[in-house]
C-alpha positions in Angstrom: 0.0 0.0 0.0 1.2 3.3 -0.9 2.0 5.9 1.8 -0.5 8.7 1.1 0.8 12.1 0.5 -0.4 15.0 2.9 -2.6 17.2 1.7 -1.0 19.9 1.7 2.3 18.0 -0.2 -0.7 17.2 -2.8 -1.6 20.2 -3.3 2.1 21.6 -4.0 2.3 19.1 -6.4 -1.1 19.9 -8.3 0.2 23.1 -8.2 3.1 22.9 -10.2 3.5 22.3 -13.8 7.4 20.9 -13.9 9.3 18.8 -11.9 12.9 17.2 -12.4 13.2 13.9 -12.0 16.6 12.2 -10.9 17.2 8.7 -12.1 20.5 6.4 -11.8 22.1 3.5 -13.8 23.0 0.5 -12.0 26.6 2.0 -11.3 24.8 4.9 -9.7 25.9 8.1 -11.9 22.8 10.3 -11.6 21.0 11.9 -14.8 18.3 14.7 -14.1 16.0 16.1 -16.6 12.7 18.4 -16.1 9.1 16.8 -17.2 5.6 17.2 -17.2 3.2 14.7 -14.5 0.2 14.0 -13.1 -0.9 12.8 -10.0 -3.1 10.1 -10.0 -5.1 8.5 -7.0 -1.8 8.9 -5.1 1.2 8.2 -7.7 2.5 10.2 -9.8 3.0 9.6 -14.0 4.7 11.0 -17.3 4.9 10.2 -20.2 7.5 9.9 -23.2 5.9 12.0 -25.4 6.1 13.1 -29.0 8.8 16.6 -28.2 11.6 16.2 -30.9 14.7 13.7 -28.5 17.5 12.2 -30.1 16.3 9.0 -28.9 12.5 7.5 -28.1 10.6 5.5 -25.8 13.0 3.0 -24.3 15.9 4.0 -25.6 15.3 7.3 -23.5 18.5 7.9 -20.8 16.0 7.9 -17.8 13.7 5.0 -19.5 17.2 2.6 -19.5 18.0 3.6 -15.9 14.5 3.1 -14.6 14.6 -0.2 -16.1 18.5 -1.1 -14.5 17.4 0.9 -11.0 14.1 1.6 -10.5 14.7 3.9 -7.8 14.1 7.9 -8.5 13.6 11.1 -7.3 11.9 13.7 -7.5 11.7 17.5 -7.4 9.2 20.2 -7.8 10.3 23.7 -6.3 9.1 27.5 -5.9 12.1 29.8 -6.4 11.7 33.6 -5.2 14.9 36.1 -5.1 12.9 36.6 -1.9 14.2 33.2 0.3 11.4 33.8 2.7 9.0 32.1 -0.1 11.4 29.4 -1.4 9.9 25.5 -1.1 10.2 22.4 -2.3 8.6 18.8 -2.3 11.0 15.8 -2.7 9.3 12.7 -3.6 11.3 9.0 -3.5 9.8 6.2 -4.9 9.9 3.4 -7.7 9.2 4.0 -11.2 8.0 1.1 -13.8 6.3 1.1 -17.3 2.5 0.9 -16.6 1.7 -2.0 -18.8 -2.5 -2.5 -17.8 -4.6 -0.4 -20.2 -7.0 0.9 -18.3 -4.6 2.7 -15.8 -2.9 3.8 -18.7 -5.6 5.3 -20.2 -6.5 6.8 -16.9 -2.9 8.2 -16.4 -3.4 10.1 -20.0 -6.4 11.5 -19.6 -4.9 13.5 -16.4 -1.6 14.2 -17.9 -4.1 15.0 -21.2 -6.1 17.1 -18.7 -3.3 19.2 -17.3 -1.4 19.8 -20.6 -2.9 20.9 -23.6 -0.2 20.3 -25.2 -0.6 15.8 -25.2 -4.2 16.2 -26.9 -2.8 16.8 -30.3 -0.3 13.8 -29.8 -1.5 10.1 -30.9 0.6 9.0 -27.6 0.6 5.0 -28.5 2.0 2.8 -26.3 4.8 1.8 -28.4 6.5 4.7 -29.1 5.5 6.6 -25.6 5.4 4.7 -22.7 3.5 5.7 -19.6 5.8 5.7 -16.2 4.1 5.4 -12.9 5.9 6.7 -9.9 4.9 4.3 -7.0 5.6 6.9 -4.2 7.6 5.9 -0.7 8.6 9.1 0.8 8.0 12.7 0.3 9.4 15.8 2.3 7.7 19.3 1.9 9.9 22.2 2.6 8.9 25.9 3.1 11.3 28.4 4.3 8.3 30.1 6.0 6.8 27.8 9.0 3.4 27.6 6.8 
């Protein structure tokens, strides 16, 4: 059973639009890029969507490490040149490939909800896999007390 998120770390997530997600190869070496997620009945997903890569789907950097270590990270902040309103949320878990069709469907509707941007793309499972983000700890940070 997943450990729910707080409501108030759900909310910061909602929130947001970006978050950088921190994945490692089985020797460890870190690789962090930015993406677009949802949250979905307490996990969060992305997907490998149709923005011009050098590489697709699997072949992906974080898609081979996921798949050699499926432990990840991560990140979604509030930056302000005034420090009293810096946050963050850190989120640990373990990422897989969501292979059952229905929560897929379900995770790309949200994702489809929250970004425009996915409804023009065809977003078939081949090409674009669906990653969910089975969460095990989370932190929220605020540099004010609230």
């Amino acid at each position: 059973m997943r450990p729910p998120l707080e409501d108030e770390a759900c909310a910061f997530l909602r929130r947001h639009r970006v978050a950088r997600l921190a994945t490692a190869d089985r020797s460890g070496a870190p690789h962090v890029i930015p993406l677009c997620y949802a949250l979905v009945d307490g996990a969060v997903y992305f997907v490998i969507d149709a923005k011009p890569k050098r590489r697709g789907g699997t072949a992906l950097k974080r898609m081979r490490n996921i798949a050699e270590n499926p432990a990840v990270a991560l990140v979604v902040d509030d930056y302000d040149e005034d420090w009293s309103a810096l946050a963050y949320l850190l989120v640990r878990g373990r990422a897989g490939v969501v292979t059952e069709r229905d929560e897929r469907a379900r995770a790309l509707a949200h994702l489809r909800e929250k970004y425009p941007q996915y409804r023009a793309m065809s977003l078939d499972a081949e090409a674009h896999p669906v990653v969910r983000i089975t969460l095990e700890h989370a932190h929220l940070w605020r540099a004010r007390g609230g």
